[in-house]
C-alpha positions as CSV (number, residue, x, y, z in Angstrom):
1,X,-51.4,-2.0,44.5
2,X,-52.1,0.3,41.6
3,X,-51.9,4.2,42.1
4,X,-55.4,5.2,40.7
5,X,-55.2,9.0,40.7
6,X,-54.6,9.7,37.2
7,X,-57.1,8.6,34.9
8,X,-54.9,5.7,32.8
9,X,-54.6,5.5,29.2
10,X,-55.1,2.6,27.2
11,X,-52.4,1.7,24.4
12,X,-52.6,0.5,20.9
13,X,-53.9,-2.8,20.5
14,X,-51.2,-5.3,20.4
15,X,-48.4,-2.5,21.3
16,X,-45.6,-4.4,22.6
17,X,-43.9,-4.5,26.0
18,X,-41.4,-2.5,26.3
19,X,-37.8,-1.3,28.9
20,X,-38.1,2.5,28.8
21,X,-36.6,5.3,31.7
22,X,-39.2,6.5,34.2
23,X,-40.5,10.0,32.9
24,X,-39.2,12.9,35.2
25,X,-38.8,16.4,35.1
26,X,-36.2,17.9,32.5
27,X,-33.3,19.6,34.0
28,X,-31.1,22.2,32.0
29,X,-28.1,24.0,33.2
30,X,-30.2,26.4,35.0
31,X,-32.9,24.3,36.3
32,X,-31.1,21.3,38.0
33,X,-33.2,18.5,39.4
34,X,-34.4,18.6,43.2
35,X,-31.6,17.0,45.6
36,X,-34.6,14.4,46.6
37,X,-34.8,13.0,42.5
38,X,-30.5,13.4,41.8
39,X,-28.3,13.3,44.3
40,X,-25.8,15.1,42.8
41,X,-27.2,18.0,40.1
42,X,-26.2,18.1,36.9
43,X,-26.3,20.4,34.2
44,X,-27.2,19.2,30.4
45,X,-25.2,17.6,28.8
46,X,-22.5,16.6,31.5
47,X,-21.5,13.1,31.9
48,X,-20.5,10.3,29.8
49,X,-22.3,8.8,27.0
50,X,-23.8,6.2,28.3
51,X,-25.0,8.8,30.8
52,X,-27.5,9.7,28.1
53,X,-28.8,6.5,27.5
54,X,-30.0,6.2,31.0
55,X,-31.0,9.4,31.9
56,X,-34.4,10.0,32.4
57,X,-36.9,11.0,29.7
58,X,-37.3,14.7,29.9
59,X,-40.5,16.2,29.5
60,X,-43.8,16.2,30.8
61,X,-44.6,13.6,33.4
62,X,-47.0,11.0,31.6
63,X,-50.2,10.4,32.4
64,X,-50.9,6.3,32.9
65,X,-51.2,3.7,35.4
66,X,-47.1,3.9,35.2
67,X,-46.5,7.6,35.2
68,X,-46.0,7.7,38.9
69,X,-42.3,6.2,40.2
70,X,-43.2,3.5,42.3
71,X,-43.7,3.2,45.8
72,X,-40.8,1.4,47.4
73,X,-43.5,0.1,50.4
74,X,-45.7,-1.6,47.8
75,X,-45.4,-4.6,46.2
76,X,-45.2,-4.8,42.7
77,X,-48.6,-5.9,40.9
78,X,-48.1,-7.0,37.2
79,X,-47.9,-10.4,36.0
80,X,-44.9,-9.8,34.1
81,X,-43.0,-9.6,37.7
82,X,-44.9,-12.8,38.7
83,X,-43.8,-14.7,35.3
84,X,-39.8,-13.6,35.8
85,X,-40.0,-14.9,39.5
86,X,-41.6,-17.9,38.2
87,X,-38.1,-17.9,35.9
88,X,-35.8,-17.7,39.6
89,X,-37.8,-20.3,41.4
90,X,-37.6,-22.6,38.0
91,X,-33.7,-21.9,37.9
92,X,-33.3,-22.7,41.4
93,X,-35.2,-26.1,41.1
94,X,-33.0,-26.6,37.9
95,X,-30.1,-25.8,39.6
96,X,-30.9,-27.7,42.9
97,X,-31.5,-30.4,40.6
98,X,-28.0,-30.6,38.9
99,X,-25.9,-30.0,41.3
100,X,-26.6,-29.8,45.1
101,X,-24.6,-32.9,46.0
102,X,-20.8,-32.9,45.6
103,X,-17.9,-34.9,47.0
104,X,-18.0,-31.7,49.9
105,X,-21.2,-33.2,51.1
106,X,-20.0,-36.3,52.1
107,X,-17.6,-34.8,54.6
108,X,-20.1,-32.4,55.8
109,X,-22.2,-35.1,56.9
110,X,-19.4,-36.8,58.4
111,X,-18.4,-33.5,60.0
112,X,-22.0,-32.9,61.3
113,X,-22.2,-36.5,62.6
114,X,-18.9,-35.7,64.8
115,X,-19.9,-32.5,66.7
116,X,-23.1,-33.9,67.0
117,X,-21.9,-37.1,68.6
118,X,-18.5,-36.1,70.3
119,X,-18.5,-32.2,70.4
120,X,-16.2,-29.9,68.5
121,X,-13.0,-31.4,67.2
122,X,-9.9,-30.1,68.4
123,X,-7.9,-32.4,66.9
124,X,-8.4,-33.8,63.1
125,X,-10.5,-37.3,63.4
126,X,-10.5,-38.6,59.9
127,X,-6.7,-38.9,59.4
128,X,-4.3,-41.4,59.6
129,X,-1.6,-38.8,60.7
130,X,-2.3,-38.9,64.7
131,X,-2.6,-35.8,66.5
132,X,-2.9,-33.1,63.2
133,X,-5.0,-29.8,65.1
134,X,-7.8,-28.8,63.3
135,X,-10.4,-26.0,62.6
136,X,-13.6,-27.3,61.3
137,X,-14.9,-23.5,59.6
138,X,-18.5,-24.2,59.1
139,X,-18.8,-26.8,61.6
140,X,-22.7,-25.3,62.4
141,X,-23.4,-25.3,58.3
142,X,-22.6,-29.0,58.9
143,X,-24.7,-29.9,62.2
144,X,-27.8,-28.5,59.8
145,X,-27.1,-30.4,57.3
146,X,-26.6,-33.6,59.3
147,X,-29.6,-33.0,61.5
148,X,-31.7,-32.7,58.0
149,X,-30.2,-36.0,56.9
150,X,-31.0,-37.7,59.7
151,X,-34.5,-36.6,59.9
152,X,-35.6,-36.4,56.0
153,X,-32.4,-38.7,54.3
154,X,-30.7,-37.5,51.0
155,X,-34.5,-35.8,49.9
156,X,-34.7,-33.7,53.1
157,X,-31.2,-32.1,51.6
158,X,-32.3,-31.5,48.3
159,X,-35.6,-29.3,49.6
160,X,-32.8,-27.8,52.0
161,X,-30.8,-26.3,49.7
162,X,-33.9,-25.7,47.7
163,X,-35.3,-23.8,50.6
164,X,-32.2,-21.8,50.9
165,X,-32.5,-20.6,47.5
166,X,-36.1,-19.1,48.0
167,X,-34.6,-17.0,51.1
168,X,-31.7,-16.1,49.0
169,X,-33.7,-15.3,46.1
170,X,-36.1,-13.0,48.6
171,X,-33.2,-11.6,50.4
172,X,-31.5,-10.4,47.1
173,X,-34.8,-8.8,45.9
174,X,-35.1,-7.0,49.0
175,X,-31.5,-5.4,48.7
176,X,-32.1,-4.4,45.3
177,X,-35.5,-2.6,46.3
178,X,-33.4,-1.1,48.9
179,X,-30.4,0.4,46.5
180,X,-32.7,1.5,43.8
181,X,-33.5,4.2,47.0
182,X,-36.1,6.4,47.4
183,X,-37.4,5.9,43.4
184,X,-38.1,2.6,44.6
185,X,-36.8,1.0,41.2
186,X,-39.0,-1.9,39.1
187,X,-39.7,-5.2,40.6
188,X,-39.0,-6.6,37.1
189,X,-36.0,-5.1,36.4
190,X,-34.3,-7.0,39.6
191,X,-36.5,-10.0,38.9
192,X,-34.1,-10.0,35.4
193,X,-31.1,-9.2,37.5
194,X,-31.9,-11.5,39.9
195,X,-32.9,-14.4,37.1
196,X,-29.4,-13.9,35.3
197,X,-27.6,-13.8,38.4
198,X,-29.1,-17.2,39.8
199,X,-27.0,-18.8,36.5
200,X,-24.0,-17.5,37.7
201,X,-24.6,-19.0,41.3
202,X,-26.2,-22.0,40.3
203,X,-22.1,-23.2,40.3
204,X,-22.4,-23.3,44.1
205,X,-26.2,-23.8,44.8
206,X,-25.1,-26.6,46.9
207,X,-24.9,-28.1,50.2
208,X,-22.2,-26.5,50.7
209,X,-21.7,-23.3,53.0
210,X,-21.4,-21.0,50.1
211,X,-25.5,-20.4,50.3
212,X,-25.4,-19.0,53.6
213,X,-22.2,-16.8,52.9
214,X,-24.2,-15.8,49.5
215,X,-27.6,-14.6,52.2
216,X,-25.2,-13.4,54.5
217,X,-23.4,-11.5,52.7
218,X,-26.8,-9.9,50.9
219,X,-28.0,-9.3,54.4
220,X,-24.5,-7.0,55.2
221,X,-25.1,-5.2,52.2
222,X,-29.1,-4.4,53.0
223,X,-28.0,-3.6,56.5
224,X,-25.9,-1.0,55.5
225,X,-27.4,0.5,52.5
226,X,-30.8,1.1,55.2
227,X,-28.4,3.1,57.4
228,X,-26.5,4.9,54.3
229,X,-30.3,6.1,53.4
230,X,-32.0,6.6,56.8
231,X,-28.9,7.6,58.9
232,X,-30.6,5.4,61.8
233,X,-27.4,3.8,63.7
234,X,-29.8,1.2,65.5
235,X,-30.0,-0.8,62.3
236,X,-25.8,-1.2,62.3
237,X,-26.4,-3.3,65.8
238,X,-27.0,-5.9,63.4
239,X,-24.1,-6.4,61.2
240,X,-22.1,-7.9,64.1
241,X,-24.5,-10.6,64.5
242,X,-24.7,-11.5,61.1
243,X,-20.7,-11.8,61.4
244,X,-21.2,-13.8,64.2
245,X,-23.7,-16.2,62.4
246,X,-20.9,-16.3,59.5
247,X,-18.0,-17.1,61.6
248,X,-19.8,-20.3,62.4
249,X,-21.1,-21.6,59.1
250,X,-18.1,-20.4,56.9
251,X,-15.5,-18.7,58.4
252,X,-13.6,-18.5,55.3
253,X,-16.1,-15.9,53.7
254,X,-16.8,-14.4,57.3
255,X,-13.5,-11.5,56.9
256,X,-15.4,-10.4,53.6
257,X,-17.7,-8.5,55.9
258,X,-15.4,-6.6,57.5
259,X,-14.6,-5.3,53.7
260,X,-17.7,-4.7,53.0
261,X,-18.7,-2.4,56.3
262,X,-15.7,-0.9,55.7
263,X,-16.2,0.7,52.0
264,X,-18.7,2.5,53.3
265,X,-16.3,4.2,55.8
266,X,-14.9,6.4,53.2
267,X,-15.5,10.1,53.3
268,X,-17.5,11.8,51.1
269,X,-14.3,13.3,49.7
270,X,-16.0,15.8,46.2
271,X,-17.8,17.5,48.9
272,X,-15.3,18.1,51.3
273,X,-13.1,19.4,48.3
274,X,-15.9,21.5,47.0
275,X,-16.4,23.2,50.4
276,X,-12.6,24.3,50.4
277,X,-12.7,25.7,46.9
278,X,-11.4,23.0,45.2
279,X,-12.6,22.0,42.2
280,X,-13.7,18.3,41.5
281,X,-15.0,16.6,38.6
282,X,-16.2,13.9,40.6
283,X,-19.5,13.0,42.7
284,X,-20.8,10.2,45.1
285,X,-23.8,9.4,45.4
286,X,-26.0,8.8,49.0
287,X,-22.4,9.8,50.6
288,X,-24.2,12.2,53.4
289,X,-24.3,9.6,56.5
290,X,-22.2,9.7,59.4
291,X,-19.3,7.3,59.6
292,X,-18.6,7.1,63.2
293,X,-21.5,4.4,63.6
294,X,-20.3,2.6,61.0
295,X,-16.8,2.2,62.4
296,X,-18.1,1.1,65.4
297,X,-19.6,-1.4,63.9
298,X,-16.9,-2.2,61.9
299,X,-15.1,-2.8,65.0
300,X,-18.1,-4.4,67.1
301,X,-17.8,-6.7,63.7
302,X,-14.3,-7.4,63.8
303,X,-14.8,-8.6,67.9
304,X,-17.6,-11.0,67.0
305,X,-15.6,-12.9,64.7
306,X,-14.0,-14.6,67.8
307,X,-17.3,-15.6,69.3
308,X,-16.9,-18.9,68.1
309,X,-15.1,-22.4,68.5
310,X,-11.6,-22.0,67.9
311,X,-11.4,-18.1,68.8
312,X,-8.9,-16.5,66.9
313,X,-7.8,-19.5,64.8
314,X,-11.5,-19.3,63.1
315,X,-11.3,-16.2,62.9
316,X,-7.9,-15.9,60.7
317,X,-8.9,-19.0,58.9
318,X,-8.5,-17.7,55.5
319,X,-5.0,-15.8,56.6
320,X,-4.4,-19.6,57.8
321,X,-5.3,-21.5,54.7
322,X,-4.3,-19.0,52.2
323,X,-3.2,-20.5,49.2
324,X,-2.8,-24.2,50.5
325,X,-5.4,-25.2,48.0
326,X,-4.0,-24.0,45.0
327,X,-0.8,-25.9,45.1
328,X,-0.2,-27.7,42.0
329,X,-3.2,-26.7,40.3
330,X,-4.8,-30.0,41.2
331,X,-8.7,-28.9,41.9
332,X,-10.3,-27.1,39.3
333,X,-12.5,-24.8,40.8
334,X,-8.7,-23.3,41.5
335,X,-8.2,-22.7,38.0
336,X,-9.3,-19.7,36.1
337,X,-13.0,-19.4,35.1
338,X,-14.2,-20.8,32.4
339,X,-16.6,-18.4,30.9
340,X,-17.5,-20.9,28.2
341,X,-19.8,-22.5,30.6
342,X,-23.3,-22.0,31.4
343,X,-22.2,-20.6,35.2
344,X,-19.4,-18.9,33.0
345,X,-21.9,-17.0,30.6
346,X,-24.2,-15.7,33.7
347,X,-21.3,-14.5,35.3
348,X,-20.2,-12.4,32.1
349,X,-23.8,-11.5,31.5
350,X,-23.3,-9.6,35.4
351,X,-19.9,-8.2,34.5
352,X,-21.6,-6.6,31.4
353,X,-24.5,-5.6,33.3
354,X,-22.8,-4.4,36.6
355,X,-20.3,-2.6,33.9
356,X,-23.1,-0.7,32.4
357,X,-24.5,0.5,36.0
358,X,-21.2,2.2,36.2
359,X,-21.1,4.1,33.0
360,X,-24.8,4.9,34.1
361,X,-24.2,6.5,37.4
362,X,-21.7,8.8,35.5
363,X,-18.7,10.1,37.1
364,X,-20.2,13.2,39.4
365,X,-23.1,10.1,40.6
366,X,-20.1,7.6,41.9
367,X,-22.0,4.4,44.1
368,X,-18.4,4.2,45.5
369,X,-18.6,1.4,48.2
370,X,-20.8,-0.9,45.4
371,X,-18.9,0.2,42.6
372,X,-15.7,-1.2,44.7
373,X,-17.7,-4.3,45.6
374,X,-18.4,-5.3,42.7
375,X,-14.6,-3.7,40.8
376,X,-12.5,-5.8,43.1
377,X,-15.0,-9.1,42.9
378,X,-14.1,-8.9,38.6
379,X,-10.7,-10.2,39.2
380,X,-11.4,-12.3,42.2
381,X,-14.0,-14.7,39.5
382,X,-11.4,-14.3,36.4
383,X,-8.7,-16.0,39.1
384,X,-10.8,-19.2,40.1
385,X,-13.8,-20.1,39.4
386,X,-14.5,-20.6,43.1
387,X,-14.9,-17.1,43.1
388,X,-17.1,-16.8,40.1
389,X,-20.1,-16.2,42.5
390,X,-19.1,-13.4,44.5
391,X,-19.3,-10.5,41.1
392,X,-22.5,-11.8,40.2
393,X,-23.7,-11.6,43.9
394,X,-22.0,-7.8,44.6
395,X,-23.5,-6.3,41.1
396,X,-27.1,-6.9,41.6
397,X,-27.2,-3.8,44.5
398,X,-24.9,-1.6,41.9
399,X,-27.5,-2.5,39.2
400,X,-30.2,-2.1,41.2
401,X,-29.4,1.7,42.4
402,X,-28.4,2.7,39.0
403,X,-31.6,1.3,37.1
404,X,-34.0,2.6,39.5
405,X,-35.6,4.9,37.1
406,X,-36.5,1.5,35.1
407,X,-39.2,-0.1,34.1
408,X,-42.0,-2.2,32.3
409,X,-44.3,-0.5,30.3
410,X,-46.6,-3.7,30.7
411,X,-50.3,-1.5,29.4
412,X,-51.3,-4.8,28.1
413,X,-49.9,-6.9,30.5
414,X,-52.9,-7.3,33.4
415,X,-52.5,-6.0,36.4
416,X,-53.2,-7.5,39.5
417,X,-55.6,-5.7,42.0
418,X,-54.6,-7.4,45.2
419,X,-51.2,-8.0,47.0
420,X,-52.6,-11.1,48.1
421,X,-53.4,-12.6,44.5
422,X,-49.9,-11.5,43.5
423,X,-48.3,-13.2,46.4
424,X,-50.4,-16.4,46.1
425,X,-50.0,-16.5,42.3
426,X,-46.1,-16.9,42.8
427,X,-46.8,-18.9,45.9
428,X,-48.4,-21.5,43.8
429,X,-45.6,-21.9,41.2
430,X,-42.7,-22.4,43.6
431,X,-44.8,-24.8,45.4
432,X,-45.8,-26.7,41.6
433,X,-41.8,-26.4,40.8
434,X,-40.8,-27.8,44.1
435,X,-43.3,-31.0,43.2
436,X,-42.6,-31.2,40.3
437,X,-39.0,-31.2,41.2
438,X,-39.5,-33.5,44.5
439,X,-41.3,-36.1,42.2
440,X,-39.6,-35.9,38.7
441,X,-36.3,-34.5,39.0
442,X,-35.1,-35.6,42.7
443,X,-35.5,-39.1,43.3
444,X,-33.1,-40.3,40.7
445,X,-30.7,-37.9,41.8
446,X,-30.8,-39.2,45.6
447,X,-31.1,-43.1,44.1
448,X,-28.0,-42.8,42.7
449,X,-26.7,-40.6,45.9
450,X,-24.4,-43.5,46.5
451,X,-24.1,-45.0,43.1
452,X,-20.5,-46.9,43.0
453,X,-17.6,-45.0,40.9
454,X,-14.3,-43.7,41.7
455,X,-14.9,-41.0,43.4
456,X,-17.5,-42.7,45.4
457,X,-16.6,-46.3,46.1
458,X,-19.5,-47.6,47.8
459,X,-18.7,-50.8,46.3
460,X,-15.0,-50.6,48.2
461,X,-16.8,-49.6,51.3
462,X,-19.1,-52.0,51.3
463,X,-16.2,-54.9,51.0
464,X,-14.9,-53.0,53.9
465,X,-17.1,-53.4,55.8
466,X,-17.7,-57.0,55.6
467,X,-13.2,-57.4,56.1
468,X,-14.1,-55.4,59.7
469,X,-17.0,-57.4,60.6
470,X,-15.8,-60.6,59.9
471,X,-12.0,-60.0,61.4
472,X,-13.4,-57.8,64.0
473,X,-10.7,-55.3,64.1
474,X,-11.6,-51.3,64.9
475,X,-12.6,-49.5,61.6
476,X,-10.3,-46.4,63.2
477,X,-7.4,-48.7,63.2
478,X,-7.2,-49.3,59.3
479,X,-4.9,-47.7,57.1
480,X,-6.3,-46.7,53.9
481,X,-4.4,-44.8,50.4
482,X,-7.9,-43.2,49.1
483,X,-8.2,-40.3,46.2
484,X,-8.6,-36.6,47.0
485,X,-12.3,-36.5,45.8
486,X,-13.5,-40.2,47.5
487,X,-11.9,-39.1,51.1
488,X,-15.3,-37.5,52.4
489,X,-17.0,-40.2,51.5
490,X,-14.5,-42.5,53.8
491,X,-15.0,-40.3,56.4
492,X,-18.9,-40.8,56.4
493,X,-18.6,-44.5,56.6
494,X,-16.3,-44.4,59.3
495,X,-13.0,-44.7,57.9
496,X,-9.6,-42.6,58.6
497,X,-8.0,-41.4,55.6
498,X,-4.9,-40.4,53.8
499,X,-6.7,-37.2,51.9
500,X,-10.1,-35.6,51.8
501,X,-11.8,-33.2,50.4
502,X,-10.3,-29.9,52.6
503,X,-6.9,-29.6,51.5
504,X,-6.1,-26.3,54.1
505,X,-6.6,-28.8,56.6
506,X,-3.8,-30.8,55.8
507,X,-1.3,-28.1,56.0
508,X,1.2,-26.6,58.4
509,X,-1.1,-23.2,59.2
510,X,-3.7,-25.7,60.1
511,X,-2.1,-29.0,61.5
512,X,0.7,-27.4,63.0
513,X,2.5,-29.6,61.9
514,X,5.9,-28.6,60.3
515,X,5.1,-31.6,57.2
516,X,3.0,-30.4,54.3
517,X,0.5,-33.3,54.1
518,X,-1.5,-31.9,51.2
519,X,1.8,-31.5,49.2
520,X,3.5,-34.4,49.5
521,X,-0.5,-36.3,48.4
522,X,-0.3,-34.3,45.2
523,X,3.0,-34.7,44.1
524,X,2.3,-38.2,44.6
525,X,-1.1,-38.0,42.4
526,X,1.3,-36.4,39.9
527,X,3.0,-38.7,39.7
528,X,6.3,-37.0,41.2
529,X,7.3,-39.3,43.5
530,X,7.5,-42.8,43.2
531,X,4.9,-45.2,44.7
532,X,7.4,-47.4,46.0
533,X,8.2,-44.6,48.3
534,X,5.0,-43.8,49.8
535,X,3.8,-47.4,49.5
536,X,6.5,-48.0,51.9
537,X,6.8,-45.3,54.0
538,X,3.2,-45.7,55.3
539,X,2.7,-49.4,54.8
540,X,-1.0,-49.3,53.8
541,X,-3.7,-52.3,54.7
542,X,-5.9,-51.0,51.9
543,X,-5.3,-49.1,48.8
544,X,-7.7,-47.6,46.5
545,X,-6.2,-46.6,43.2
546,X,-7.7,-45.7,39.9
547,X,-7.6,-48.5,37.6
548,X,-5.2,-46.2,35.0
549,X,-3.0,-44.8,37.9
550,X,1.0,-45.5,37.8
551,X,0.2,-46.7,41.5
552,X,-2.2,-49.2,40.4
553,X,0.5,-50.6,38.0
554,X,3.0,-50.4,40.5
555,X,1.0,-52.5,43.0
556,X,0.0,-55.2,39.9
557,X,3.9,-56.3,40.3
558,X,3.9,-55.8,44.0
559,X,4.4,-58.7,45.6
560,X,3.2,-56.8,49.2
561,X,-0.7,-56.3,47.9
562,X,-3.2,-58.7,46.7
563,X,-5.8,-57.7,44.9
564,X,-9.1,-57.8,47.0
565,X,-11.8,-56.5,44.6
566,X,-12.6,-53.9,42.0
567,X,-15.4,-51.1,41.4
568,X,-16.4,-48.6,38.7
569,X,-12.9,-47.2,37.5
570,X,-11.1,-48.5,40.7
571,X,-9.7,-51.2,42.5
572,X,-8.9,-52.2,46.0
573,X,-5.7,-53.8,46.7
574,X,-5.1,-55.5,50.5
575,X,-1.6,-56.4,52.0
576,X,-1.2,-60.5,51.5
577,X,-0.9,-61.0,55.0
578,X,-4.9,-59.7,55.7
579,X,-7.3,-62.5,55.8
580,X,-9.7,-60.9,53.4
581,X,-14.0,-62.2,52.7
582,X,-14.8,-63.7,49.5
583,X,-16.5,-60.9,47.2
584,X,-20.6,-61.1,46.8
């Protein structure tokens, strides 16, 4: 709602919109700014030069519907903030759109379908390698999405993850009105942060876990930038329930909490300095909270990590997995970022952004635990592009708390009188983007959610099928060569495989077994050892190879395999001795 107590003035006709610095009272070396409006006073012209750029516009405070700073407990009211979250729900259905199902899904589904049916697995159920332990890390992340498949089918997972991009979306908005602190900060300058980091995300805007880890995470950071403002330790009682709730959908990502909790453990070290005579040329900002409630949530945090499944093997999951993945440079998303992409350019676009916020704090106005966030997250994204989502996520708080003096001169922009009208405007458009996505975009996505190529063999399965119904042997029983991306997909129709998907899964800190399964499957891919030897040592009923593979050739002079029948880019080979059906 407007503040009507000033008399507003009306601009030139068809003066344009503008970003400008919230008006505030000038400061000079001897008439420093009030604690409450700058943390840390400084005299003129201290700081760097981008300092300057940012600083507030010194001066009388302007008379106008905008002069005041606004009110962190009110909404926002102009239409220009309604238009740029019209932008974030149209890049979510966009990116919900493109790319929500993966070859993850498929195991997902078949993971969901497990605990649901059988309970938690202790033990790996998809492989052909008997008795390989296992630690399914986002086994509740995977009961959801099975339970919304088997109620709504492949649409009910497209407005899932659709769903869980509004809560993220409204989640990230509250943190950032929450950093920007007691200035309360413009509702469209993080409705653009927010827009150009959904780009960045939109890489793992997915069925995959990453959307509660992305929440999750946003939620640690609200939590604790509340208690670093109001010094209320009640609110902290929280953070070890969202680690809880993280364990359980991704334990990967859950440890990151921990980090995160603990930044803002650091003393406030300039002060303590200052109040021993030293002198120190630096400053942090909001840095006067206790820390003994935060460690003992730290702590409290680090327990509930073993409230779940596997105790403390779900907890250490990423210490288990560590690097299994990368071997051989095999998957991409393991490979360095490329920022030539559109994922690529939002992520720079953040960089840049989450850079300036730096320079604009200044040295003696440090956001120390963000500005570590989102410091250490830069080389984290450059490394893989798995990663590319965390510095995008962790420099929308830093850019919210150092633009908080931001905004929208929007005179001739109408504003809106009513919450309500505000709230039902955007209302209206995510709901007309969602249809318009449900009925446009979505069906031929989830038409072609089983559409036959190599990394999905429907085709293969189906032929499968019809072998096991007309020999009547147990599906469990076959043994099947498949592809890394296509083993999911075995899984979900009730076939043991060779490889999925999960590559940690396959190795020793995992399996406990002492053989590296994932390994010895991608030297094989590459070609490093021969086929004869793995064709042999495993003696395979079926075999699903790549039409250009060296293990397709090989098995074209085999005189062990027949060929049974081929799909897009594949083709399934069966030993001679199998009894196969005539193809359709």
């Amino acid at each position: 709602m407007q503040d009507t107590s000033e008399t507003p003035t009306s601009p030139a006709p068809g003066s344009p919109t503008v970003l400008a610095a919230e008006p505030v009272p000038h400061a000079t070396a001897e008439e420093p700014l009030a604690a409450a409006e700058e943390p840390t006073p400084r005299a003129s012209g201290e700081g760097s030069a981008v300092d300057s750029v940012f600083a507030p516009i010194a001066g009388p405070r302007a008379e106008g519907r905008h002069a005041a700073l606004p009110d962190p407990s009110k909404l926002p009211t102009n239409l220009t903030l309604v238009v740029l979250f019209m932008a974030v729900a149209g890049a979510i259905v966009l990116s919900v759109s493109s790319g929500s199902f993966d070859n993850d899904m498929w195991w997902l589904l078949a993971t969901g379908r497990e605990v649901v049916e059988n309970g938690i697995p202790y033990t790996n159920p998809w492989s052909i390698h008997e008795g390989l332990d296992t630690v399914i890390q986002q086994w509740l992340a995977a009961v959801v999405l099975y339970g919304t498949y088997s109620v709504s089918g492949y649409m009910g997972l497209k407005v899932l993850v659709a769903a869980q991009c509004c809560v993220l979306a409204g989640v990230l908005y509250a943190l950032c009105r929450v950093a920007s602190g007691r200035k309360g900060g413009s509702g469209e300058v993080f409705a653009f942060c927010i827009a150009v980091a959904f780009v960045s995300l939109s890489a793992y805007l997915s069925v995959r876990p990453h959307l509660y880890s992305m929440t999750l995470f946003a939620l640690v950071i609200l939590v604790m930038e509340l208690y670093r403002q109001r010094n209320r330790p009640k609110i902290l009682a929280l953070v070890p329930l969202l680690a809880m709730v993280h364990v359980n959908v991704h334990a990967a990502m859950a440890p990151f909490d921990l980090f995160i909790v603990a930044l803002y453990l650091v003393p406030d070290i300039p002060t303590l300095f200052r109040k021993h005579g030293i002198t120190w040329q630096f400053g942090f900002k909001k840095a006067d909270y206790r820390r003994l409630p935060v460690l003992i949530a730290l702590v409290a945090s680090a327990v509930a990590l073993l409230i779940n499944p596997y105790g403390i093997r779900g907890a250490l999951y990423l210490a288990l997995s560590y690097g299994a993945a990368g071997y051989g440079n095999y998957i991409n998303e393991m490979g360095s970022t490329g920022f030539w992409t559109d994922y690529g350019g939002g992520t720079m676009a953040m960089i840049v952004l989450g850079s300036i916020a730096v320079g604009a704090n200044g040295r003696r106005n440090i956001d120390l635990p963000l500005t570590i966030l989102f410091a250490v997250c830069i080389p984290l994204a450059m490394m893989h592009t798995r990663n590319v989502w965390l510095v995008a996520l962790f420099a929308l708080p830093l850019c919210a708390s150092a633009f908080s003096t931001l905004h929208v001169n929007a005179h001739d922009v109408p504003a809106l009188s009513s919450r309500l009208l505000n709230g039902v405007l955007g209302g209206v458009f995510v709901v007309a983007m969602f249809a318009y996505g449900a009925a446009f975009q979505w069906p031929s996505i989830v038409e072609n959610a089983e559409k036959d190529t190599s990394s999905l063999p429907s085709k293969a399965m189906d032929y499968l099928d019809r072998y096991v119904a007309a020999s009547q042997v147990d599906k469990s029983s076959l043994r099947i060569y498949n592809s890394f991306n296509c083993g999911g997909y075995l899984e979900w129709r009730g076939y043991k495989v060779f490889m999925d998907p999960r590559p940690e899964l396959w190795e020793p800190g995992i399996t406990g077994d002492e053989r590296h399964y994932y390994q010895e499957f991608v030297d094989f891919a590459q070609d490093k050892t021969p086929a004869k030897d793995v064709v042999g040592e495993y003696d395979f009923d079926f075999i699903i190879a790549y039409t250009s593979s060296e293990l397709n050739s090989y098995l074209k002079t085999s005189s062990a395999y027949q060929l049974a029948t081929s799909g897009s880019g594949y083709q399934v080979w069966a030993k001679v001795d199998l009894d196969l059906p005539a193809e359709d």
